[in-house]
N, C-alpha and C positions, 0 to 999 in steps of 0.2 A: 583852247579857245583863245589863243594869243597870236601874236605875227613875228613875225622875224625883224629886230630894231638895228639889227646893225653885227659886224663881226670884226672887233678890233682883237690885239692882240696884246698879249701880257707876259711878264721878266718873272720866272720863279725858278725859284734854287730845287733842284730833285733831290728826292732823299730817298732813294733805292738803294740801299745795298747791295755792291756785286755789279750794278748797271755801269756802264764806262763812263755816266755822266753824272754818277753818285757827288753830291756838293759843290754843282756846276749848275752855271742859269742858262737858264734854255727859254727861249723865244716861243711861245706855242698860240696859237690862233684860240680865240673863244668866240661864242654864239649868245647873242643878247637876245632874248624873249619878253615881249610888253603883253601883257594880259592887264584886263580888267579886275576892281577890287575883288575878292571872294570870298563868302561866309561862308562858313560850316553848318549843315542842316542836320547832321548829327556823325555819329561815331559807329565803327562796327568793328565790334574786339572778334580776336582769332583765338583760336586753343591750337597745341601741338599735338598731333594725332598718332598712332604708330603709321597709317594712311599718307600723311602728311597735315598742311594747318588744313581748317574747317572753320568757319564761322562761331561765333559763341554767342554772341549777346548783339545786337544790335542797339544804340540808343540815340533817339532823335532828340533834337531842341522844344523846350516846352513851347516856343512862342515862334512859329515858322512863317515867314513873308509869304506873301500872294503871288509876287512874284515865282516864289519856292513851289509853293503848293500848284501852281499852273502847268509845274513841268511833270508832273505826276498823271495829266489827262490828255486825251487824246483832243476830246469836247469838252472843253472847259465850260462852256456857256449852257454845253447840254447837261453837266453832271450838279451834281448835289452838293456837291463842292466838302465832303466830310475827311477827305484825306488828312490824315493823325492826328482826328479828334481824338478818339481814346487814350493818345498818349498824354495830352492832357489833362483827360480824365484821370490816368495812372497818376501822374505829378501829382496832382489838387491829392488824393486821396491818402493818407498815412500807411493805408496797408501797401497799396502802391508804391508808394516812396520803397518801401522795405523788401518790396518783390525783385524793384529794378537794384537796387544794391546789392544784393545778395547775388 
């Protein structure tokens, strides 16, 4: 969700070994991207699989903006608007707290 700001170019020394241009500066182009601030609405840990990774644990923020929770519904206006109330519920609660740590 960003634009393209521009593409100047930048002086860095390569540190390949073996490359013919090993501790030599080289001229190379780069790509600037301007995006808007962005919060985190929560986290989602992975396990290694013998499969490969898989999901583990998902965890959301106890206190999620309106703005956040809007993009969750198709009908905002028509729904009930309860999208991760319970994970709040989980926070507030002690056994909660001890469920999501674990």
């Amino acid at each position: 969700m960003g634009h393209k700001a521009g593409m100047p170019h930048i002086l860095r020394e390569v540190d390949m070994v073996g490359s013919r241009s090993h501790k030599n500066e080289v001229v190379e182009a780069v790509t600037i991207f301007e995006t808007p601030p962005m919060v985190a609405g929560g986290v989602v840990g992975y396990i290694e699989t013998p499969r490969g990774m898989r999901t583990f644990k998902p965890v959301f923020s106890q206190h999620i903006s309106v703005e956040c929770k809007r993009r969750f519904y198709n009908n905002w206006y028509r729904s009930k608007k309860k999208s991760h109330t319970r994970t709040a519920q989980k926070l507030a609660d002690e056994d909660g707290k001890k469920r999501i740590e674990a």
